[in-house]
MDAnalysis code that builds the backbone (N, CA, C; Angstrom):
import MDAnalysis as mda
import numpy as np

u = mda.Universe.empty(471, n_residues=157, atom_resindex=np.repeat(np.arange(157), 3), trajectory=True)
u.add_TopologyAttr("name", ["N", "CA", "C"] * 157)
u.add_TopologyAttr("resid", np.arange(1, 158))
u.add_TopologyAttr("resname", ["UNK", "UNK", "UNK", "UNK", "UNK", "UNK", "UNK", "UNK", "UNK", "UNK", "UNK", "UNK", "UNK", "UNK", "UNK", "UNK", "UNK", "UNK", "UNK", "UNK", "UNK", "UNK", "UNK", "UNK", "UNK", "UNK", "UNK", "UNK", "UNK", "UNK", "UNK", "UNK", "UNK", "UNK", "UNK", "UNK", "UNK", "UNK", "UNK", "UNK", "UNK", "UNK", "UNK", "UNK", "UNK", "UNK", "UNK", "UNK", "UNK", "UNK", "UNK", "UNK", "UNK", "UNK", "UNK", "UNK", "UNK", "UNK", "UNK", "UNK", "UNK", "UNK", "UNK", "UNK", "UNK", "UNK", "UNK", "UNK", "UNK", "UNK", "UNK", "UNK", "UNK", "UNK", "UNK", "UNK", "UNK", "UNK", "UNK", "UNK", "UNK", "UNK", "UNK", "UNK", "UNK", "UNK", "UNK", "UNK", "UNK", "UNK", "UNK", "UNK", "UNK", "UNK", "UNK", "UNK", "UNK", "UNK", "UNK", "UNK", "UNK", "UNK", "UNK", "UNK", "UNK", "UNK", "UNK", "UNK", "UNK", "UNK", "UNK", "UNK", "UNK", "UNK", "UNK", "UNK", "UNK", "UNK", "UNK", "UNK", "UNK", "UNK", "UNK", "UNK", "UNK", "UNK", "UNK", "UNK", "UNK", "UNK", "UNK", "UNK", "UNK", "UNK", "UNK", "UNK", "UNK", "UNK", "UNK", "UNK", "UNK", "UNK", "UNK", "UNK", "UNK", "UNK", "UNK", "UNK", "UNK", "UNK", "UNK", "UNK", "UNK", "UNK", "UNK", "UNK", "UNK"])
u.atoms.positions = np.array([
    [91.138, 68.080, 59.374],
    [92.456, 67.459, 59.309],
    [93.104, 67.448, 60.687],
    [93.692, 66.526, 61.101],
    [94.540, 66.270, 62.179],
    [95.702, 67.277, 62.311],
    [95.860, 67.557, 63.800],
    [97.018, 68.522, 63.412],
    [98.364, 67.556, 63.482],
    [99.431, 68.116, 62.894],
    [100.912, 67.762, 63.418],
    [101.175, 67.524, 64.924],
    [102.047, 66.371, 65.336],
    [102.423, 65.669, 66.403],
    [103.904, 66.500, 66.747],
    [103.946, 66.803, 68.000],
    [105.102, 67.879, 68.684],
    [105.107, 66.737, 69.899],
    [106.446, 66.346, 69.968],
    [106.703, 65.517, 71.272],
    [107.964, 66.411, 71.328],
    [107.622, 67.066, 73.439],
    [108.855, 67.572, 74.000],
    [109.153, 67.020, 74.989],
    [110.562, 66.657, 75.067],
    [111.167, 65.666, 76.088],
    [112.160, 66.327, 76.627],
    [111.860, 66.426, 78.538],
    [112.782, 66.707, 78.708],
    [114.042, 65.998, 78.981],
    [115.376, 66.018, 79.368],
    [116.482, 65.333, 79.012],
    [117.010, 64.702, 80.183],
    [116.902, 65.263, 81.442],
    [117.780, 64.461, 82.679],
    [116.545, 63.384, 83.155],
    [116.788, 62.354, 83.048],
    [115.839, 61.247, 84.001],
    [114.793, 60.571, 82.869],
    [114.809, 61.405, 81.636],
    [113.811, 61.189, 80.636],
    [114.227, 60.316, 79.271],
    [115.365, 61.096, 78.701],
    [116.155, 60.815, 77.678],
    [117.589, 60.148, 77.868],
    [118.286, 61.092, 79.223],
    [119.395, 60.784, 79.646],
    [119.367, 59.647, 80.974],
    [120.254, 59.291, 81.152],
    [120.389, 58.741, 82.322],
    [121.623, 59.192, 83.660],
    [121.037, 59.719, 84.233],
    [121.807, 60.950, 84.824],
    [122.176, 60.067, 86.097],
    [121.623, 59.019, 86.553],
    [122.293, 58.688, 87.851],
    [123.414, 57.719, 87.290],
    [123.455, 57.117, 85.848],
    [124.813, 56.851, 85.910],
    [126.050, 57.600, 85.447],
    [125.037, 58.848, 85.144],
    [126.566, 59.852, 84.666],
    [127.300, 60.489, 86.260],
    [125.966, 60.587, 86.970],
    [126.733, 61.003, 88.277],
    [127.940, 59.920, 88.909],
    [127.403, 58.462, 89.144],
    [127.605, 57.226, 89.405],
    [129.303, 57.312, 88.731],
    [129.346, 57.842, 87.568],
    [131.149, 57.904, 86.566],
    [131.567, 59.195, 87.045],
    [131.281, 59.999, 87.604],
    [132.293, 60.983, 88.125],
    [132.142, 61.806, 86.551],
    [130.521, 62.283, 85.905],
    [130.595, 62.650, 85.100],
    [130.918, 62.711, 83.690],
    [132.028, 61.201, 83.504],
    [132.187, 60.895, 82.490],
    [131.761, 59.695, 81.131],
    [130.671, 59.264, 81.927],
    [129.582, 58.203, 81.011],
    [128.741, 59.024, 80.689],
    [128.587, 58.994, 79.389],
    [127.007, 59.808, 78.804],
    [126.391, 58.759, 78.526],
    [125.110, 58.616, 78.696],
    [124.348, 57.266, 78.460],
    [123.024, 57.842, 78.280],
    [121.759, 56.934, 77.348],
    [120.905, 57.007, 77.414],
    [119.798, 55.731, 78.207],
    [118.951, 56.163, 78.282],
    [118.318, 54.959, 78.825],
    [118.243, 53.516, 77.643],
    [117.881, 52.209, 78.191],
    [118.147, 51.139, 76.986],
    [116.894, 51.800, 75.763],
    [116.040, 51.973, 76.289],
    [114.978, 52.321, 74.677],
    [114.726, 53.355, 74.083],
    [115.722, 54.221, 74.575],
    [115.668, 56.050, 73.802],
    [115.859, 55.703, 72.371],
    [116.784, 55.351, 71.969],
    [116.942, 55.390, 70.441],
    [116.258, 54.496, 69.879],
    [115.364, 53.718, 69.869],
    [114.654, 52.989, 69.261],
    [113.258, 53.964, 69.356],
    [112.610, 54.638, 70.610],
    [111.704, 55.115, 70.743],
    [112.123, 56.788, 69.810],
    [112.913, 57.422, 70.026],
    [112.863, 58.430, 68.839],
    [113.361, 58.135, 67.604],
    [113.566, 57.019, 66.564],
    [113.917, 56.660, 65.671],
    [112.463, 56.568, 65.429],
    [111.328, 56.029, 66.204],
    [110.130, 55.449, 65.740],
    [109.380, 56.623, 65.313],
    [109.388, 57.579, 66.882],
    [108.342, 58.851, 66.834],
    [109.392, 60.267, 65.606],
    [110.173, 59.708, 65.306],
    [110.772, 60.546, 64.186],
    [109.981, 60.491, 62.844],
    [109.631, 59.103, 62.617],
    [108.938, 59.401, 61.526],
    [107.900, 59.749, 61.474],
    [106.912, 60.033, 62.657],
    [105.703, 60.599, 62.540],
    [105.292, 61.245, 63.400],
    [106.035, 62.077, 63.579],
    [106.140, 63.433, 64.552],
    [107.246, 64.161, 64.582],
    [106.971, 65.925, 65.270],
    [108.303, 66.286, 64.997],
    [108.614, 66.309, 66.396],
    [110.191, 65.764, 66.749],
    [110.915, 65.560, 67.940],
    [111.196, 66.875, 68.539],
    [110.896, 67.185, 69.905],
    [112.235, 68.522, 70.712],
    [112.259, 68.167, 71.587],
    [113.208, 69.296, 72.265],
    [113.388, 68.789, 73.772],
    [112.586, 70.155, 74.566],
    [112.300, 70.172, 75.303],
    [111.980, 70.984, 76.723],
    [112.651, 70.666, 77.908],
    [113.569, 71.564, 78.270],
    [114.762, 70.846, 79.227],
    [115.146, 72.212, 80.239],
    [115.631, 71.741, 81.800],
    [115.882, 72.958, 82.358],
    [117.480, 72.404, 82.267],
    [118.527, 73.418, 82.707],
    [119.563, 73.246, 82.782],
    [120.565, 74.586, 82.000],
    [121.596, 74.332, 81.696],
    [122.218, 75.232, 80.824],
    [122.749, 74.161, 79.575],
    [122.135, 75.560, 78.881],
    [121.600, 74.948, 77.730],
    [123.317, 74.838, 76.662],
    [124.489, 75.033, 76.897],
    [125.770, 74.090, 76.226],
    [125.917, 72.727, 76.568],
    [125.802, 72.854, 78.043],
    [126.067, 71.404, 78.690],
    [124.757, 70.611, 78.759],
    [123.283, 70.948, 78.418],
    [122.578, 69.907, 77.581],
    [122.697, 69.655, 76.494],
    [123.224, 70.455, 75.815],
    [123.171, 70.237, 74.205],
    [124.194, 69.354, 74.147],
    [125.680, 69.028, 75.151],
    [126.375, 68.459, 75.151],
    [125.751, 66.757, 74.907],
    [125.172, 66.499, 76.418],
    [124.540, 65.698, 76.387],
    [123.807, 64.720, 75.121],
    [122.971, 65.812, 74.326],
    [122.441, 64.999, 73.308],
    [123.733, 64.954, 72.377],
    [124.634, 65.604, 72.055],
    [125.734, 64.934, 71.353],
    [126.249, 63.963, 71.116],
    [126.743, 64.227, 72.905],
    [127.729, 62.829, 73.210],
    [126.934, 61.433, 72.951],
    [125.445, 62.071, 72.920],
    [125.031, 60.625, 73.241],
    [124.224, 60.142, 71.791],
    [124.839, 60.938, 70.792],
    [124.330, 60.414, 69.330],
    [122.977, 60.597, 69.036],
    [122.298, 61.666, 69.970],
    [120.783, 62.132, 69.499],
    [120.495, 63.557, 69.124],
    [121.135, 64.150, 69.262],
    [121.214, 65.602, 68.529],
    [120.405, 65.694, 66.941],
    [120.832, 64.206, 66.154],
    [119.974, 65.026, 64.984],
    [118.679, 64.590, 65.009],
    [118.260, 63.648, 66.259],
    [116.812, 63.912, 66.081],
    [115.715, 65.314, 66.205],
    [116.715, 65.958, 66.745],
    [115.885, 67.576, 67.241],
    [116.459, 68.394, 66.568],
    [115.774, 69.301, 65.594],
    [116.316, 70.608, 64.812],
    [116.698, 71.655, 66.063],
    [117.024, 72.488, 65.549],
    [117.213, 73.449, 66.661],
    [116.521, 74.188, 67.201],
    [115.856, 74.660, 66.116],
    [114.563, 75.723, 66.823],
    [113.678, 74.970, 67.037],
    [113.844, 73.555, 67.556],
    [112.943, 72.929, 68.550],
    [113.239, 72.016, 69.811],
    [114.779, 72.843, 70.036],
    [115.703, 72.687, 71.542],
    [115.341, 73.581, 72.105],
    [114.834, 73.770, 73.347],
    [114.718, 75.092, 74.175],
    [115.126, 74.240, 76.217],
    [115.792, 75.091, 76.212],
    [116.116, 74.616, 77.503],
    [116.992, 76.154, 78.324],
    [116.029, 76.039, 79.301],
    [115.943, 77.199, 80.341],
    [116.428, 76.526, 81.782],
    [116.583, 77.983, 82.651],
    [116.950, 77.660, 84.111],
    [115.645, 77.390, 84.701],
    [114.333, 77.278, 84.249],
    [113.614, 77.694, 84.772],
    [112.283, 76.431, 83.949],
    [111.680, 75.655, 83.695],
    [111.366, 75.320, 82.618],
    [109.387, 76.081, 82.754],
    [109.570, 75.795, 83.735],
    [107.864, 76.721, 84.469],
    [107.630, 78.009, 83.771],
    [108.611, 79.158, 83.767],
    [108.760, 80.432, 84.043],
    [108.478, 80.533, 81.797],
    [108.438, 79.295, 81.263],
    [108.745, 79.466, 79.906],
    [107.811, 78.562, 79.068],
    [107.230, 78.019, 80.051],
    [105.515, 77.472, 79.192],
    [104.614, 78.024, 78.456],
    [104.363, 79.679, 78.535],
    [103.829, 80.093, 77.400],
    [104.336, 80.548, 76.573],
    [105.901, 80.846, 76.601],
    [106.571, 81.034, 75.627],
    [106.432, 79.701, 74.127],
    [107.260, 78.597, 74.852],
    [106.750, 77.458, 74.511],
    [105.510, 77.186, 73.751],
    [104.891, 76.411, 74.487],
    [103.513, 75.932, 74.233],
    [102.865, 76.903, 73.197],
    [103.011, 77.903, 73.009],
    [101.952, 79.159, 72.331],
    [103.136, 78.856, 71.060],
    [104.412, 78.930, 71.106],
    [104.494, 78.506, 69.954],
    [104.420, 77.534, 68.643],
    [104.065, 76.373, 69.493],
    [103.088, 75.394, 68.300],
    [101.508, 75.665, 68.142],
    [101.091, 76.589, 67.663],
    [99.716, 76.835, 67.617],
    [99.640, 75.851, 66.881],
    [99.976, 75.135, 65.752],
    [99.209, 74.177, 64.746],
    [99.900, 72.794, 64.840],
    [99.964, 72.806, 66.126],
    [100.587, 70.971, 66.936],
    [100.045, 70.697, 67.621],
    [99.706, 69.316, 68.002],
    [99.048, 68.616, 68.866],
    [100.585, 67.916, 69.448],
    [100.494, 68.748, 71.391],
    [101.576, 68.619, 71.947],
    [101.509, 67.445, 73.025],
    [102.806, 66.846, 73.341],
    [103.095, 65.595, 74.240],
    [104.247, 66.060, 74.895],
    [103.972, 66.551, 76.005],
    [105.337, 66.899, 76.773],
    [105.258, 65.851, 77.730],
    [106.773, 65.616, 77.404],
    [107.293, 63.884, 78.853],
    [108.346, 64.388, 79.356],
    [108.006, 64.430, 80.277],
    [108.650, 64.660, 81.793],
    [108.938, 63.321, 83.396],
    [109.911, 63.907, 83.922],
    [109.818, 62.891, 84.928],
    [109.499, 63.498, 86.036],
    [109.113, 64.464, 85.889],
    [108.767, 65.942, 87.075],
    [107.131, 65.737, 87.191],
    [106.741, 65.679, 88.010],
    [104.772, 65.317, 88.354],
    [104.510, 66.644, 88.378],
    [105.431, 67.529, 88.818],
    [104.462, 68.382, 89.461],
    [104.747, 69.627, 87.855],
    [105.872, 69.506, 87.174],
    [106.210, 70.141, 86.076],
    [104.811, 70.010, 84.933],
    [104.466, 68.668, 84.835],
    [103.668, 68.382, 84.117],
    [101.982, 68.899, 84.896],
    [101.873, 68.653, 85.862],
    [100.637, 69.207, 86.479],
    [100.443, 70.976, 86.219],
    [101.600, 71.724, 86.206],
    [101.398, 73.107, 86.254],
    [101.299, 73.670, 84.563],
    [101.854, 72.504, 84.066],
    [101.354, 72.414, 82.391],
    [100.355, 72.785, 82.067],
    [99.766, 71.150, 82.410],
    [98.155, 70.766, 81.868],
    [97.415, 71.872, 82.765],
    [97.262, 72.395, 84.116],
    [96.394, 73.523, 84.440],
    [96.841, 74.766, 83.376],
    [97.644, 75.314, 83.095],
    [97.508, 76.484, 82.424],
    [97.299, 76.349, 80.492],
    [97.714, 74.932, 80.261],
    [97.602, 74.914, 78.894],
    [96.720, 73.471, 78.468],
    [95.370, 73.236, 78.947],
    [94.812, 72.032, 79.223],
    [95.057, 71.142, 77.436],
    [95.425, 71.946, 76.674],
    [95.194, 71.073, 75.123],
    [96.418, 70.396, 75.447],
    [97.299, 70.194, 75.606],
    [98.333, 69.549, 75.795],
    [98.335, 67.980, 76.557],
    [99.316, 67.099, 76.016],
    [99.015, 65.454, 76.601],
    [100.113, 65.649, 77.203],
    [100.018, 65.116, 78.417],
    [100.768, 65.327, 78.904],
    [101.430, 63.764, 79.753],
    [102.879, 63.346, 79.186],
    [103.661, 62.294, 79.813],
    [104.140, 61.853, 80.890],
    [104.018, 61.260, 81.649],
    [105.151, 61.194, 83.179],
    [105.933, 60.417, 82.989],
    [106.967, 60.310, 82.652],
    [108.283, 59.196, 82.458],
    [108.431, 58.780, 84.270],
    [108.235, 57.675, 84.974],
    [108.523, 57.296, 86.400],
    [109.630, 56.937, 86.900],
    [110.491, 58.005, 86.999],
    [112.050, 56.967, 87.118],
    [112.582, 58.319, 87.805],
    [113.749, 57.944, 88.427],
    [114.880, 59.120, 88.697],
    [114.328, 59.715, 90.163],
    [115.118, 60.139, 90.996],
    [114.442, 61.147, 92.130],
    [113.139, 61.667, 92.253],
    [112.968, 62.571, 91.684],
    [111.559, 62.920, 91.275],
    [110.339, 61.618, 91.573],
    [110.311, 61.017, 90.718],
    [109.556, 59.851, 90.545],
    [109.475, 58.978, 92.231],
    [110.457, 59.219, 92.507],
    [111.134, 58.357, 93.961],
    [109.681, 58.826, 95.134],
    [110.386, 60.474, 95.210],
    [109.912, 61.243, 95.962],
    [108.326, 61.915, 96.042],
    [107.807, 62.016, 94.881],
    [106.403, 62.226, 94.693],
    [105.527, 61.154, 93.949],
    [104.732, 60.906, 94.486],
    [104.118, 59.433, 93.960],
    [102.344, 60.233, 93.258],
    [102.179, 61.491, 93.420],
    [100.348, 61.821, 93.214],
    [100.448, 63.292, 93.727],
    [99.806, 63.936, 92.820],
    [98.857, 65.357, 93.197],
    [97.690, 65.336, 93.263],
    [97.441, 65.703, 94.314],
    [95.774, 66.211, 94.498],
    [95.199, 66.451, 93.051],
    [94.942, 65.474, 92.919],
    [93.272, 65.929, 91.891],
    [93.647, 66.244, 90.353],
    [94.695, 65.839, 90.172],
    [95.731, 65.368, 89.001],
    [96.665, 63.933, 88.537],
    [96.237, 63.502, 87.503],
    [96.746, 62.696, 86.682],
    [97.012, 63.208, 85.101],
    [98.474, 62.492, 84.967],
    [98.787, 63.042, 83.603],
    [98.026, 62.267, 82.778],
    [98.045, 62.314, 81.535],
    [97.196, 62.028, 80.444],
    [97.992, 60.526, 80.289],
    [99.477, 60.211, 80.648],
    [99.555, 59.162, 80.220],
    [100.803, 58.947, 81.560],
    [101.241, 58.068, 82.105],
    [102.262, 57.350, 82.810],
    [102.389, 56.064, 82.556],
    [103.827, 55.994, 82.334],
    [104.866, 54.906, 81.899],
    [105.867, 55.015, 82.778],
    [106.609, 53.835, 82.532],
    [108.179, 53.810, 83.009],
    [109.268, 53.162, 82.049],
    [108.662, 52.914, 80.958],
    [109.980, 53.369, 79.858],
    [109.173, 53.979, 78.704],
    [109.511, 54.608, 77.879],
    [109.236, 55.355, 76.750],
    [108.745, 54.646, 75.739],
    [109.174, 53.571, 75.687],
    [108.273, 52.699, 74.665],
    [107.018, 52.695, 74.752],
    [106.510, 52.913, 76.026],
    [105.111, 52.823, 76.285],
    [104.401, 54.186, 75.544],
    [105.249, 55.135, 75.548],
    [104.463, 56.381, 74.457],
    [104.241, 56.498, 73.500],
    [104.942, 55.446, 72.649],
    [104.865, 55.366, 70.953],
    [103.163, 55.362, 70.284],
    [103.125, 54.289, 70.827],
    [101.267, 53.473, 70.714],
    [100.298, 54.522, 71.116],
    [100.907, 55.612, 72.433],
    [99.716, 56.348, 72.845],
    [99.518, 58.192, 71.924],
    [101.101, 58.234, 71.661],
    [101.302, 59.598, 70.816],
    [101.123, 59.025, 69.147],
    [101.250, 58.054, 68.765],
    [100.676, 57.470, 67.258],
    [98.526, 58.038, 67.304],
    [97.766, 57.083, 68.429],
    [96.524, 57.453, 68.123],
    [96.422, 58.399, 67.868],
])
């Protein structure tokens, strides 16, 4: 039997759109145009979380304001100062999931897949990050896109 589908997303550059919340002086919460169509889809056949660094009121804010909160239960929000320092915390706790972590971080996702190779691993291409690092030595994620729609089709197979 196939196992259960675990997609973790993290939230600034991925879910959110953070250069136009900076851009409002903090006060636009926005998502990117195909977030809610893309977790409305992978809702029904997978279970949604986030994996997010930051402090974790003022992300949780975030998915509020921005009308996505009930796609993620709670005990499958985890968001640290640190998101590295909490991968086997994480990851070891879906023993009976087949995991998709999307990120816009290359190198977040590279230090993943070396320590936890079962894992698929996403590159969302957008935001600073994306700007600034274009490739790691002798690493490619399992999948790169530049909008999220493109993950539906590849986390469904």
């Amino acid at each position: 039997m196939d196992k259960q589908k675990l997609v973790l997303f993290d939230i600034d550059h991925t879910l959110f759109d953070t250069e136009r919340f900076k851009e409002s002086r903090l006060e636009k919460y926005s998502l990117y145009d195909e977030v809610l169509k893309v977790l409305s889809e992978l809702s029904k056949i997978t279970t949604l979380g986030i994996f997010s660094q930051g402090e974790l009121d003022f992300q949780k804010t975030k998915l509020k304001n921005t009308k996505i909160d009930s796609f993620f239960k709670e005990e499958n929000v985890h968001v640290f100062k640190d998101k590295e320092l909490n991968f086997a915390q994480i990851f070891t706790k879906y023993p009976d999931y087949k995991i998709f972590f999307v990120d816009d971080r290359l190198d977040l996702l590279f230090s993943a897949k070396k320590n936890f190779p079962a894992i698929s691993t996403i590159w969302i291409k957008r935001g600073p990050h994306a700007k600034n690092l274009t490739e790691i030595e002798n690493f490619s994620p399992d999948k790169t896109v530049s909008n999220l729609q493109e993950i539906v089709k590849f986390v469904v197979k």
